[in-house]
N, C-alpha and C positions, 0 to 999 in steps of 0.2 A: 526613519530609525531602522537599523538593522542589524542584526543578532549573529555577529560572524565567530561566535564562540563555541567551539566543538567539547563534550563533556567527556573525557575518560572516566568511564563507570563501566567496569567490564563485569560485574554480578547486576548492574540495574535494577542497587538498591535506593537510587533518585534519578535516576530517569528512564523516562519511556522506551523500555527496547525497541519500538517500531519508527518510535519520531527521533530522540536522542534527546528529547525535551525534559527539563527539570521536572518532577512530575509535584503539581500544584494545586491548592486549593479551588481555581476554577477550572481547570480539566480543561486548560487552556495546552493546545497539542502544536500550534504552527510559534514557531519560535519568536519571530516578529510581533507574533499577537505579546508572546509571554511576554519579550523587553518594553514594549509600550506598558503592558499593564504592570509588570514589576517597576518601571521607572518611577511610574505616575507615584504607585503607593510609598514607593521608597522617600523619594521627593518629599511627597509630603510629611513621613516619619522624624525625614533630618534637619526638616525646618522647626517641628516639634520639638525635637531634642536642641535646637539653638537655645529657643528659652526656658526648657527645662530641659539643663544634660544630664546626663546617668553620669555621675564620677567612676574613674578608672582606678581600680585598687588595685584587679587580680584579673586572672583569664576570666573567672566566674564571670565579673561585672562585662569583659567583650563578648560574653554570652547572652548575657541583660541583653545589650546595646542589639546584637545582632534580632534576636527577641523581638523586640522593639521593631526593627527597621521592617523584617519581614513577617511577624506574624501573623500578616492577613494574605501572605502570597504562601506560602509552603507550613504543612503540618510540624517540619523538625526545625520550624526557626529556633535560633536560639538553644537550641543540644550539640551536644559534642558527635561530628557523624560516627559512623560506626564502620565504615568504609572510607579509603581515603581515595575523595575526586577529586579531581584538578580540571581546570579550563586550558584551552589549547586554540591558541596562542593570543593572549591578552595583549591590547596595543603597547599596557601600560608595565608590562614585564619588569624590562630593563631598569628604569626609575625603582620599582619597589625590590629585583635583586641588587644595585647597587647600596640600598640604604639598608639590607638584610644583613649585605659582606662586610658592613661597617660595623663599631661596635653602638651598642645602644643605651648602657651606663644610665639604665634607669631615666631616659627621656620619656616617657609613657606619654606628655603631651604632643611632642613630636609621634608618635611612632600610632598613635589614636587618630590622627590630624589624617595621617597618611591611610589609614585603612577606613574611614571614611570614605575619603577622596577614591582608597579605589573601588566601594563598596556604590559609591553614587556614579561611577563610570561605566559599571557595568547595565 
């Protein structure tokens, strides 16, 4: 497994200015370490949420969900960040800007389905 994901956070208010690592609950600094252990917990959060899902109302509730998935790897699972980060360059771009430039007319199970998917790729 390996973590070819660069973070733009240029204050490093989540992640490490020395490594460029998310900065996480286990002060885990090589990146590779973090995606195996972020995978592991995630994994097992989303097979959780199969048979008990969080229903999707509002952003609040993909805040829930996010909550959930991560907050045994990172202190702000589940907050609204305060800084805006982005990932550079996700394999899975393309697919999720195509379905963004579409309209979305209140699909919430499509469009939950989708941020999953890309929430377990990463």
């Amino acid at each position: 497994m390996r973590n070819d994901y660069e973070y733009i956070d240029p204050d490093y208010t989540y992640t490490d200015p020395k490594t460029g690592v998310l900065r996480n609950l286990g002060d885990i600094t090589d990146p590779d370490d973090l995606l195996f252990f972020e995978s592991t917990a995630v994994i097992k959060k989303a097979k959780e949420l199969e048979t008990q899902p969080i229903a999707v109302h509002n952003a609040e509730t993909l805040l829930d969900i996010h909550r959930y998935l991560f907050q045994d790897i990172y202190h702000w699972a589940g907050q609204k960040r305060t800084v805006e980060i982005s990932k550079r360059p996700p394999d899975n771009l393309e697919k999720y800007e195509r379905y963004m430039s579409g309209t979305i007319e209140g699909d919430v199970d499509k469009l939950t389905s989708l941020i999953l998917e890309l929430l377990l790729s990463i």
